[in-house]
N, C-alpha and C positions, 0 to 999 in steps of 0.2 A: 822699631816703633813707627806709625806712620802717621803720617801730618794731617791733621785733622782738616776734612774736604767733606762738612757739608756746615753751612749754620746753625746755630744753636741760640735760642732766647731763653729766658727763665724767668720766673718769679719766686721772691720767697715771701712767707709770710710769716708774723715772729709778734709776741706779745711782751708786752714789760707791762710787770706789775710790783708797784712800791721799788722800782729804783730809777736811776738818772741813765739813763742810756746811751746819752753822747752833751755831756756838759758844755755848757759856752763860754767861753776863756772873757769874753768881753761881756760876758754877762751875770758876775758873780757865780761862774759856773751855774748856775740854771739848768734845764733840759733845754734842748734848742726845741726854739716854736719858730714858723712862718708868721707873716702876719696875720693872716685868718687864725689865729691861735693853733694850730694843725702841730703836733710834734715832728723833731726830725733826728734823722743821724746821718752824719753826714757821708758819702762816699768812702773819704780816706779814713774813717773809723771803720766804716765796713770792711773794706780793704785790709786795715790792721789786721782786725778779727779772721779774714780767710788768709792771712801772712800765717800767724800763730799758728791755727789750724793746719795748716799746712805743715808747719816745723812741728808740730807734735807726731804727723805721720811721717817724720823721717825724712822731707824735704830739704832742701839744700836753700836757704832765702837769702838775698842780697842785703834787702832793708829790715834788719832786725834791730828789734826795740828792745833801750837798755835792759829793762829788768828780766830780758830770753836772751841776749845774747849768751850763744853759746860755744866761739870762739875764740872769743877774749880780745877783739879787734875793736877799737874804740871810735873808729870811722870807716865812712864809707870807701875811702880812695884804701884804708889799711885795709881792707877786706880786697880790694880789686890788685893789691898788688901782691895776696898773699897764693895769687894765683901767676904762674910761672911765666906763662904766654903772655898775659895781660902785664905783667910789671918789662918784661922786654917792650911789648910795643909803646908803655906809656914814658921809656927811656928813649926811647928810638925817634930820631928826628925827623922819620918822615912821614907824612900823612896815613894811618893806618886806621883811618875812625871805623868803617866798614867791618874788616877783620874783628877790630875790639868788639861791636856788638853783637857780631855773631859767637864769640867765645864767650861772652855774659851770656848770650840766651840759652847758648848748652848751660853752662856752670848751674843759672839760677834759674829757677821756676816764676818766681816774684816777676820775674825781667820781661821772660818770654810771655809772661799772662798779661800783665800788665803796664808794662812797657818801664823805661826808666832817662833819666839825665844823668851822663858821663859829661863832668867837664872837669877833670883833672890837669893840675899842671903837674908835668916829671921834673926831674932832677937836674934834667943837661937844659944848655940852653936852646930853646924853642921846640922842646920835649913836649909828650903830656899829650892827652886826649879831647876831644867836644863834640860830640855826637847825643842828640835823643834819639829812641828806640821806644815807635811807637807801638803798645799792644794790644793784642786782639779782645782781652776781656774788658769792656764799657761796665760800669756799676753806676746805677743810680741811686741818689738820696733817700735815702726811707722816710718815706714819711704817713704817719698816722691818717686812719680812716675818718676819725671826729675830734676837734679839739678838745687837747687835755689838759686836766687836771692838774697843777703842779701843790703840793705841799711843802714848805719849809718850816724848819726847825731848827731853834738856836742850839748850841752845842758849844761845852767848854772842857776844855782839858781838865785834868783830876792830879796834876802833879807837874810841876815845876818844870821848864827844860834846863835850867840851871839853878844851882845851887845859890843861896843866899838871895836868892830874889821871892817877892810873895806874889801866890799869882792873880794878877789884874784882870782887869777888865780885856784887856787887849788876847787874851787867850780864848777870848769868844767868836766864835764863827757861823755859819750855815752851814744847813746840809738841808737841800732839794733832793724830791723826787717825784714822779710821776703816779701817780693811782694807778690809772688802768691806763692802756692806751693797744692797742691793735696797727703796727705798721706794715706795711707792705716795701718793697724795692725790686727792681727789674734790674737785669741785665743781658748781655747780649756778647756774643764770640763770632767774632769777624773771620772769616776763611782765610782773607787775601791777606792778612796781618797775621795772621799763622802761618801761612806757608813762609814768608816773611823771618817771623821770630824762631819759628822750626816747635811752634805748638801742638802738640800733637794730640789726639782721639784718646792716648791715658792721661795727657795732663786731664782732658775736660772730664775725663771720670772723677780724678783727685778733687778737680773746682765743685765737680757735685757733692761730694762725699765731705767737703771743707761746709758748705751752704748749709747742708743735711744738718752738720753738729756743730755752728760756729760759735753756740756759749758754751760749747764744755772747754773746761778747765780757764776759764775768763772772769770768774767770781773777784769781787772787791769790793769795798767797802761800801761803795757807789750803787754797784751791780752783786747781791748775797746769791749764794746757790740760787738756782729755780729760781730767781725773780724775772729771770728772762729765758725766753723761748719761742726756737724755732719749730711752730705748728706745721707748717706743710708747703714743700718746695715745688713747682711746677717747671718740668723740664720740656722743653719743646726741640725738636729735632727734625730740620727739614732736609729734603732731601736732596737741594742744588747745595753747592757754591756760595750763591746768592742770595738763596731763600725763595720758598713760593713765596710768601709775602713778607710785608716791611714789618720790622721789632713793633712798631708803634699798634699796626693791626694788631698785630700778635698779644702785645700788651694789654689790649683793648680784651681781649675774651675774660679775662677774670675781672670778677663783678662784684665787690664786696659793698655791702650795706647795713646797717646797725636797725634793728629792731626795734629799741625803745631809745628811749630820749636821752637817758644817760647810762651807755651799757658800761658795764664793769666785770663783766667775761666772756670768754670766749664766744658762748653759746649765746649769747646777746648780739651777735653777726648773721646773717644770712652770707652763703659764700658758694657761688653759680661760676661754672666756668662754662663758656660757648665754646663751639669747635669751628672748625673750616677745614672744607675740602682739602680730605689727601692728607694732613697735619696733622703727627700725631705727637701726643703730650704723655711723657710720665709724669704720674704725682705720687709726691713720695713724703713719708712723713718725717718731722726732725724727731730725732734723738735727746 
């Protein structure tokens, strides 16, 4: 395999209609808005979603969430020790932080993409690991083209969760979601952090092909089949190192704008991409 050696930007673009996309924990779970009312999801929800993705294609992930775990390892230090090299050097009294990350970025995909915090303590005394491992894939926050729409609705259980009690008041809750909303999110694949992590030219096929289809098999109560999707991924590929130009340039060529006042699909978008010299772009559509 070989170490990915040129930059890489991206854009994706993705619609929610009638669900909650990345609820806010300090917000009665809501949809998250900015203050300009603008919907968002945040990075480490994206994240999540190209984790899973990934573990559906037979990937190997460090940070797996309870209800995928497919190990049976109930933390993260029991996952790093259930790796042979790694449980020696976090036994091992002398300084090995270096070694340790380079054996996470082979083992896991999760690690070498997007980097990770090892701070384990071992079993002997002044054992144990603390190194971060920063990674080359940057993901930004998605956020919505026009402020949205959020709906809510009360909602109450239909049956008891214990016996001998009647059900109250107190078994009432919400449930938000979103009408329409159209988001977008950027990210970016750093060279020098790859060569680094030992990222290579098929992981960033796999980070494409995760983007391409990141609501399949992600449905929930929140999120029903098809209420969310990924319309069409922009892949950019340059051909230094470095990049002929900055992510931010780059970012700047797609152009999306809303047609009427209150769109409520897809086709209520205008969506323009610019070029520049030499730069060229796949676009590819989600699944």
């Amino acid at each position: 395999m070989t170490i990915l050696d040129h930059k890489i930007d991206f854009a994706v673009v993705l619609s929610v209609c009638n669900a909650n996309p990345n609820g806010d924990p300090l917000n009665g779970n809501r949809p998250r808005q900015n203050y300009n009312g603008h919907g968002e999801i945040s990075d480490v929800a994206i994240k999540r979603k190209i984790r899973n993705r990934l573990q559906d294609l037979g990937e190997a992930i460090f940070v797996q969430s309870n209800d995928r775990n497919t190990d049976g390892f109930s933390s993260l230090k029991e996952r790093a020790e259930a790796n042979t090299k790694l449980d020696e050097i976090l036994k091992s009294k002398e300084s090995k932080n270096d070694e340790f990350a380079k054996i996470a970025c082979s083992e896991w995909i999760d690690v070498r993409s997007f980097g990770q915090v090892f701070a384990f303590k071992g079993k002997g005394k002044g054992s144990g690991v603390s190194v971060g491992v920063r990674g080359p894939v940057s993901i930004h926050t998605a956020t919505s083209i026009d402020p949205i729409d959020i709906t809510s609705m009360q909602i109450t259980k239909s049956v008891n969760s214990e016996s001998g009690k009647e059900r109250g008041s107190d078994t009432m809750g919400m449930k938000h979601r979103v009408d329409y909303g159209l988001y977008v999110f950027y990210g970016s694949i750093n060279t020098q952090l790859a060569e680094k992590t030992g990222f290579t030219k098929e992981d960033a096929e796999k980070m494409k092909q995760a983007l391409i289809s990141l609501f399949e098999n992600d449905a929930s109560a929140a999120r029903p089949e098809g209420s969310m999707e990924v319309y069409r991924v922009y892949w950019w590929e340059h051909n230094t190192k470095l990049g002929q130009y900055s992510s931010a340039k780059v970012h700047r060529l797609l152009q999306i704008e809303s047609k009427v006042e209150e769109p409520a699909t897809l086709a209520d978008y205008q969506i323009n991409l610019e070029e520049l010299e030499g730069l060229e772009v796949a676009v590819l559509d989600g699944k």
